[in-house]
N, C-alpha and C positions, 0 to 999 in steps of 0.2 A: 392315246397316251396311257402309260401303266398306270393304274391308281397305284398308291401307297399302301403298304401294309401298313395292316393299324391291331394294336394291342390296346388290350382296358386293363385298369390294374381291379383288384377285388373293390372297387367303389361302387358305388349306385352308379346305374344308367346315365342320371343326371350328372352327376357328379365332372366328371374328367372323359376325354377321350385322347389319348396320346401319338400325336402322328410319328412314327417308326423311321420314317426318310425325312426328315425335316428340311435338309440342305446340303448341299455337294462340301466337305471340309477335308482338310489336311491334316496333319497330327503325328507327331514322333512316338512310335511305337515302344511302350511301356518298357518291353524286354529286350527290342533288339536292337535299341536307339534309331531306328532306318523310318524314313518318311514313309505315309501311308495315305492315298488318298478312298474317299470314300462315303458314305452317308453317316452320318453323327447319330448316335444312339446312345442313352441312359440309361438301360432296360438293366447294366451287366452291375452283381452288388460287389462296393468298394469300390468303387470308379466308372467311368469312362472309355464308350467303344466306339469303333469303326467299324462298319458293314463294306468289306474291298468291294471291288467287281468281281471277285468268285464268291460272292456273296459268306467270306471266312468270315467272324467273328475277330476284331482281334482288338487289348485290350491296349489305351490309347494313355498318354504324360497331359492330364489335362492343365497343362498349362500351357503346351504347343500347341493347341487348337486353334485353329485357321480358318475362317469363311472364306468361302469362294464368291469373289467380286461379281463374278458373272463378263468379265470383261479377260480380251484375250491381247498378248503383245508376244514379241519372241524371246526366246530363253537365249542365253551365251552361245548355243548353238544355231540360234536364226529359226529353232522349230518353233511356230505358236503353240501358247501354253494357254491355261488360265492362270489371271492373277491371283492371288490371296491374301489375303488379311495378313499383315506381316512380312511381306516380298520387301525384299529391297531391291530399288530397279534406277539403273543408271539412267538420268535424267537428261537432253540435251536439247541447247537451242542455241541458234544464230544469233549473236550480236551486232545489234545496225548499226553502231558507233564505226567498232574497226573490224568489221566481217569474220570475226575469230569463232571457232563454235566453241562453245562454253559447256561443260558438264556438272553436275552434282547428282549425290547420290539421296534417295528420298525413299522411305518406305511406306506402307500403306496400313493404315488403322480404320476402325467403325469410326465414325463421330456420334456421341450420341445427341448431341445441340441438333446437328446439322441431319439425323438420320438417314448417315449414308456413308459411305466409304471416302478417303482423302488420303492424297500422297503427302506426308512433311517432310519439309525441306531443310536443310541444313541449319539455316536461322530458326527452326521451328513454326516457318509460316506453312498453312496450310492449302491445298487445292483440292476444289471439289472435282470427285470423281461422277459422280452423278449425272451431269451435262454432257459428257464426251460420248462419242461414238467410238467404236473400234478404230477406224481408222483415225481419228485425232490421237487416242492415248496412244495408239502407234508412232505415229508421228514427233509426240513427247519425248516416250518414255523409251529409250533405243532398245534396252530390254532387260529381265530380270536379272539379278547378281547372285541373289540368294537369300536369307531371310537373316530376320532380327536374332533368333537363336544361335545360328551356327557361325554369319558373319556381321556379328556387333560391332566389330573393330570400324568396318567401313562409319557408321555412324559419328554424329559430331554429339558433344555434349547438349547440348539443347534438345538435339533429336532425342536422345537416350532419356531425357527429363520427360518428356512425350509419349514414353512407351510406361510408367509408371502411375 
């Protein structure tokens, strides 16, 4: 496996060591409004960057910042994707009463009670992401819609009190 690049700042030895690749995130690009996936960095002064996969610099709207779930389900197009912190993803399940399948839309946040990722649901209840395997949230979640930024509207009032 690749180690990490790692930078010090001018501190003592002791001091700090700063890991460079922290986490795989997403993030709306400062200047060009366009999504960007990539590794999170704080190295860049007055903000916030992403390292792409051509390893560009580029400088990042820290407030669309995204963790990567670590968990994969399919996009509107059926490709698997990864999740993110902030997806919204159409949510479905069969109803035993009268065999209708039932949908709501739920997005995904950190918890930090729970130390972990959760999808909230329309009423604002929450599920842990934690427990599931790929194939269960598959199973769930039919697939992502798009995110809290660009499609808030899908959201219910509860849910939107959630993201605050």
């Amino acid at each position: 496996m690749r180690q990490p690049r790692r930078r010090t700042t001018n501190m003592t030895k002791h001091e700090t060591t700063i890991n460079y690749e922290l986490y795989k995130v997403k993030a709306k690009s400062y200047y060009h409004d366009k999504w960007l996936n990539g590794f999170f960095s704080n190295f860049v002064l007055g903000g916030l960057e992403i390292i792409d996969e051509k390893a560009m610099h580029c400088k990042i709207d820290e407030n669309t910042l995204c963790r990567n779930t670590g968990k994969k389900i399919p996009d509107m197009h059926g490709k698997r994707v990864y999740l993110y912190e902030n997806d919204v993803c159409k949510m479905t399940w069969q109803d035993d009463c009268d065999n209708e399948k039932n949908f709501e839309y739920v997005f995904i946040r950190y918890d930090e009670d729970l130390c972990g990722f959760v999808a909230v649901g329309e009423r604002g209840d929450q599920i842990d992401l934690n427990g599931f395997g790929d194939n269960d949230v598959e199973g769930i979640y039919e697939c992502i819609v798009g995110n809290v930024f660009d499609n808030a509207d899908l959201l219910s009032g509860k849910q939107k009190e959630k993201l605050k």
